[in-house]
KOLGUDO-274143 format. One line per 2 residues: their letters; for each residue x, y, z of N, C-alpha, C. Coordinates in nm, 4 decimals. Example, Ala and Ser with C-alpha at 12.3 -4.5 7.8 and 13.67 -1.06 7.14 Angstrom:
AS = 1.3190,-0.5690,0.7800,1.2300,-0.4500,0.7800,1.3200,-0.3300,0.7800 | 1.2850,-0.2250,0.7080,1.3670,-0.1060,0.7140,1.2900,0.0030,0.7870
// end
This chain:
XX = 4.1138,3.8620,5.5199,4.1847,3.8261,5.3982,4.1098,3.7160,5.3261 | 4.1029,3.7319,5.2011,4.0556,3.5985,5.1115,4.1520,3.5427,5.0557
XX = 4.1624,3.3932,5.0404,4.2617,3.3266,5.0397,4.2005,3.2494,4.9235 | 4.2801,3.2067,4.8699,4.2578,3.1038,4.7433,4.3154,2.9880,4.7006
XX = 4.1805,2.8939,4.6297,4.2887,2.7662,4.6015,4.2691,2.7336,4.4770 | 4.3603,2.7228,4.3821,4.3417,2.7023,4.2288,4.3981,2.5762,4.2420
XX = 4.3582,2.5179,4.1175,4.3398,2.3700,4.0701,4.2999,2.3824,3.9269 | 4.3387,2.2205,3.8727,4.3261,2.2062,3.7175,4.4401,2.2246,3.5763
XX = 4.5456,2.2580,3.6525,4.6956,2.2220,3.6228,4.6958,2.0732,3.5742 | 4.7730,2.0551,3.4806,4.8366,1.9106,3.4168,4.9428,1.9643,3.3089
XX = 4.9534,1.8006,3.2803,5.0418,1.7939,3.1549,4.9605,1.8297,3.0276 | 5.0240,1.9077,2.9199,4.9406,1.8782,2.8451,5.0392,1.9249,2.6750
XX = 5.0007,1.8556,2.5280,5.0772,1.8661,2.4441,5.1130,2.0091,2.3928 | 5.1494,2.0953,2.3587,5.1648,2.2617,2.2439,5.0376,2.1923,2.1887
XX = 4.9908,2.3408,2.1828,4.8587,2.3622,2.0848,4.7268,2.3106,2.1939 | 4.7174,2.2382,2.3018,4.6225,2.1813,2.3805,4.5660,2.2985,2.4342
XX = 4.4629,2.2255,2.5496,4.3924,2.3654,2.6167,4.3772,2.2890,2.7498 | 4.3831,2.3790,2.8679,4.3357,2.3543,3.0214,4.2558,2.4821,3.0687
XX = 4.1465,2.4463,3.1883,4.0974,2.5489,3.2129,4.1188,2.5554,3.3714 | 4.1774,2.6304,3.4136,4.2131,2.6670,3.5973,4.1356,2.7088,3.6527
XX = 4.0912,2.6459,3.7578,4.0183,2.7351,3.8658,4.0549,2.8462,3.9708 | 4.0140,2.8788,4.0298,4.0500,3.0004,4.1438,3.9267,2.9786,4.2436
XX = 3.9553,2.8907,4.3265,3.8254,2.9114,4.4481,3.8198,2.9908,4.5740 | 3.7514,3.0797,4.6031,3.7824,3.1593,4.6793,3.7508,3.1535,4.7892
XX = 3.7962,3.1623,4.9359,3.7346,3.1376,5.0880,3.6564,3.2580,5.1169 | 3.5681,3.3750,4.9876,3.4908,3.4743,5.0375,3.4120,3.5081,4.9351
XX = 3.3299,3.6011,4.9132,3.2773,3.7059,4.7988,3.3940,3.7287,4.7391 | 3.4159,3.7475,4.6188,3.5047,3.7875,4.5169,3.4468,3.9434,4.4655
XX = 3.2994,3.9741,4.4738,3.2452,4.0389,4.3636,3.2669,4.1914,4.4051 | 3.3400,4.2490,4.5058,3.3803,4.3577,4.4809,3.5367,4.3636,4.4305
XX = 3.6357,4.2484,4.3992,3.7480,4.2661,4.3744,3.7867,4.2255,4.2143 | 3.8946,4.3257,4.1701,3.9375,4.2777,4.0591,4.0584,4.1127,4.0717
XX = 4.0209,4.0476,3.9823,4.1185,3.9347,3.9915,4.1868,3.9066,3.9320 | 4.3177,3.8696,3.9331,4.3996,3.8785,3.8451,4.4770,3.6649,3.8478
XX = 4.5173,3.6476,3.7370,4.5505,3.5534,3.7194,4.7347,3.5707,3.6833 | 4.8045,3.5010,3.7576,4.9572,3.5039,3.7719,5.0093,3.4029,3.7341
XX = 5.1721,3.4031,3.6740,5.2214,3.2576,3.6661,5.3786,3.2860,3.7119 | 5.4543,3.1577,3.7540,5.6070,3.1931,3.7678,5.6377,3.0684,3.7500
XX = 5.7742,3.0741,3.6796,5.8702,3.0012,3.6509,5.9999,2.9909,3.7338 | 6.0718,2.8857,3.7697,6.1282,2.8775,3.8372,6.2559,2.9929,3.8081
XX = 6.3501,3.0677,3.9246,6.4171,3.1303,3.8681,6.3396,3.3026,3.8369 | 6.2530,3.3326,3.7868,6.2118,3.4220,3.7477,6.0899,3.5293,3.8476
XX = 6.0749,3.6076,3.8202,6.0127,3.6666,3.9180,5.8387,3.6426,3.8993 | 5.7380,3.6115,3.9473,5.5839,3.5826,3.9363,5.5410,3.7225,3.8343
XX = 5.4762,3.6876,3.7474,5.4124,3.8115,3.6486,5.2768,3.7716,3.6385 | 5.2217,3.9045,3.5572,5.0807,3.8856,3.5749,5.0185,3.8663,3.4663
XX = 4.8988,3.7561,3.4617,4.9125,3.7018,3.3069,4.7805,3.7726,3.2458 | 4.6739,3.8327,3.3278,4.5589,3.8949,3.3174,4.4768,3.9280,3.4156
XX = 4.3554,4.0090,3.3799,4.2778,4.0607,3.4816,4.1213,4.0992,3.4683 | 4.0251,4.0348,3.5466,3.8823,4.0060,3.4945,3.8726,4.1285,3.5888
XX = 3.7927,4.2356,3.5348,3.7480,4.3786,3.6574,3.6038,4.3039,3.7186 | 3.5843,4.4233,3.8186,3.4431,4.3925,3.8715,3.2866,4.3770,3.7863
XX = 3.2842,4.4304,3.6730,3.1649,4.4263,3.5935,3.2390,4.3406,3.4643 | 3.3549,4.2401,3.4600,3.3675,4.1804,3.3335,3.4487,4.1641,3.2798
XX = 3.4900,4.3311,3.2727,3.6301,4.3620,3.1365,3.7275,4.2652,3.1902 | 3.7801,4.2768,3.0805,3.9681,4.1821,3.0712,4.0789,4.2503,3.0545
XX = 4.2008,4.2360,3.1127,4.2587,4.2612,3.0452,4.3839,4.1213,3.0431 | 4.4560,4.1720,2.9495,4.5517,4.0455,2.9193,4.7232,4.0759,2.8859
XX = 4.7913,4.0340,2.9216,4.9330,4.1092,2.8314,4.9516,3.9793,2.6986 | 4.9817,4.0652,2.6499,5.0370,4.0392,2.5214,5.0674,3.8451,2.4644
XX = 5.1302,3.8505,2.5159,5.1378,3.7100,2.5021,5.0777,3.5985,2.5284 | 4.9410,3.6136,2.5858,4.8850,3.5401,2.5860,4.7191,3.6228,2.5281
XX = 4.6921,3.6958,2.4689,4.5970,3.7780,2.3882,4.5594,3.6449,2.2980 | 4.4025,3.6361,2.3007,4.3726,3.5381,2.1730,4.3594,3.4039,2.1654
XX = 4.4619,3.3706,2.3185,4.4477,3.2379,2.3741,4.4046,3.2006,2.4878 | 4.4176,3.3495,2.6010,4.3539,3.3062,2.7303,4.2300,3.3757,2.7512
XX = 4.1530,3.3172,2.8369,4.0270,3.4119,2.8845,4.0177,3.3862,3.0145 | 3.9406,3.5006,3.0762,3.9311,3.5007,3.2040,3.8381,3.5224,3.2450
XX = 3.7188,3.4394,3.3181,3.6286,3.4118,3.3035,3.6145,3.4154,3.4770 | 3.4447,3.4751,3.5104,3.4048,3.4371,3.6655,3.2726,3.5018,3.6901
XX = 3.2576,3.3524,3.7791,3.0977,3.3490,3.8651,3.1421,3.3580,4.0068 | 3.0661,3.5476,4.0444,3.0937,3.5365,4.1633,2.9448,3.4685,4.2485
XX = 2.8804,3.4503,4.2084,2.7995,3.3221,4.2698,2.8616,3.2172,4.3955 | 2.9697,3.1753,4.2642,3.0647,3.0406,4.3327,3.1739,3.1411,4.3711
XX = 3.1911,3.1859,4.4133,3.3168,3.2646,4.4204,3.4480,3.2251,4.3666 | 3.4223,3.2073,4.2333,3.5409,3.1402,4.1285,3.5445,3.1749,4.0290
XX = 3.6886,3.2271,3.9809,3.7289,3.2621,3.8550,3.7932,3.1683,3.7940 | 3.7960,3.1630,3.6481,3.8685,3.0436,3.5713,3.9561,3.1392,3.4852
XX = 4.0547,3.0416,3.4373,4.1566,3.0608,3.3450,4.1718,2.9633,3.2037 | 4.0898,3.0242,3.1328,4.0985,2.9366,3.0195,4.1985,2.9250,2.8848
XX = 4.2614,2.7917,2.9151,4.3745,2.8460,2.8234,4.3474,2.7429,2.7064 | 4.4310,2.8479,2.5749,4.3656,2.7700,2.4430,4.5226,2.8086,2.3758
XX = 4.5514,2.6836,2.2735,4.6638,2.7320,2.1557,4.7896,2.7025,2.2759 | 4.7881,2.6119,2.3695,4.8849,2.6415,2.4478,5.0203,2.6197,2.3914
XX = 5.1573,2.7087,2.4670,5.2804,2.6766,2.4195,5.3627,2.6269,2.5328 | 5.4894,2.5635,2.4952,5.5705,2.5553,2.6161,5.6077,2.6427,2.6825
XX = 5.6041,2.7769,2.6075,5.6348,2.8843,2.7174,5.5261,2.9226,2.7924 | 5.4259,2.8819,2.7555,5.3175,2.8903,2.9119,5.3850,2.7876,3.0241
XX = 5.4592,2.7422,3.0171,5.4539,2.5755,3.1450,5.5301,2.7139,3.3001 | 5.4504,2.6839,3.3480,5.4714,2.7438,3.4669,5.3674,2.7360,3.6105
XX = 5.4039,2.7846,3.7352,5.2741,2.7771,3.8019,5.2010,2.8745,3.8188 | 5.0663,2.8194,3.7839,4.9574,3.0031,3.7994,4.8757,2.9861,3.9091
XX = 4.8577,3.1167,3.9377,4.8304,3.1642,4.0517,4.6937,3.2616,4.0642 | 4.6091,3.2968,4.1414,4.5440,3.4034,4.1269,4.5047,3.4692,4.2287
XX = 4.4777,3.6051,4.2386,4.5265,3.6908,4.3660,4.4156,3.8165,4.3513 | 4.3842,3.9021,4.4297,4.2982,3.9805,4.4048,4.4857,4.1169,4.4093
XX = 4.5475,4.0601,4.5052,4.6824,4.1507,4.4468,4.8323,4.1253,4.4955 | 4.9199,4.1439,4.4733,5.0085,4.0816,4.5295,5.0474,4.0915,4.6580
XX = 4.9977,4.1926,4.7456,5.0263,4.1393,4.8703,4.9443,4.0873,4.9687 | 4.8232,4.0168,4.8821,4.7409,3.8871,4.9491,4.8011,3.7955,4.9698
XX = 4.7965,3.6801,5.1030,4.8504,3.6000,5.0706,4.8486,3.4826,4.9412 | 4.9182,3.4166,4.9054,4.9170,3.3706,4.7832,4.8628,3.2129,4.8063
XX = 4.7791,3.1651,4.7046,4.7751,2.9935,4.7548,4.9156,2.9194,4.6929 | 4.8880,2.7542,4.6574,4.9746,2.7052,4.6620,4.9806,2.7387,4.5057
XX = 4.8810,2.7287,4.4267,4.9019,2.7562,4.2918,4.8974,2.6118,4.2042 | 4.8765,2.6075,4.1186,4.8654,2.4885,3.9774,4.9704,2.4847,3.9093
XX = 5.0231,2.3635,3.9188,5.1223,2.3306,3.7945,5.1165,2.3375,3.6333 | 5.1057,2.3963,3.5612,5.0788,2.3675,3.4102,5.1789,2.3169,3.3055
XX = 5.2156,2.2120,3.2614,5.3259,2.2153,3.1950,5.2567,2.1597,3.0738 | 5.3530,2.2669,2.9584,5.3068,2.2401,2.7664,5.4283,2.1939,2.7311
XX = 5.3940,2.0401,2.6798,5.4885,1.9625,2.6074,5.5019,1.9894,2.4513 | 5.6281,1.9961,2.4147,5.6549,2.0432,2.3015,5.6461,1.9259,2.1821
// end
C-alpha cells in the first residue's frame, strides 16, 4: 500500500491562494491521483484527478481555480488553489482511491 502525507493547509482570506502537497511513501507514476476534501458532517468528495501521462480532470466547482499538478520524481502531487472561497474550507486529502488507506489530510480554511 502507498500511504500519504499532505501538508500546506492554513488560514487564508476569499479570493487568496494555497498550494497542497501530497507526499507519497512510493512511486506514484503508475497511479492516477486524485485530490479529496470533507467537511464536517458531509460525506468526503472528490475535488479532481491528475491521470498517469498529465490529463486533469476537475468537477465543476472548482474548474478555473484549481490545478493539479505532479512530479513523480518526488513522488508528489500538488493542489493548487487560486480565487479561493469559503466554500472550499474543508480538509483535503489525496488518494490514489478510496479504499487506500487515507492520511491525516490538511486543514484549509477561506475566510470570508
Amino acid at each position: 500500500q502507498v500511504q500519504f502525507v499532505e501538508s500546506g493547509g492554513g488560514l487564508v482570506h476569499a479570493g487568496g491562494s494555497l498550494r497542497l502537497s501530497c507526499a507519497a511513501s512510493g512511486s506514484i507514476i503508475i497511479y492516477v491521483m486524485g485530490w479529496y476534501r470533507q467537511t464536517p458532517g458531509k460525506q468526503r468528495e472528490l475535488v479532481g484527478r491528475i491521470f498517469t501521462r498529465g490529463s486533469t480532470y476537475y468537477i465543476d466547482s472548482v474548474k478555473g481555480r484549481f490545478t493539479i499538478l505532479r512530479d513523480n520524481a518526488k513522488n508528489t502531487v500538488y493542489l493548487q488553489m487560486n480565487s479561493l472561497k469559503p466554500e472550499d474550507t474543508a480538509v483535503y486529502y489525496c488518494n490514489i482511491n478510496t479504499l487506500n488507506p487515507w492520511g491525516q489530510g490538511t486543514h484549509v480554511t477561506v475566510s470570508s
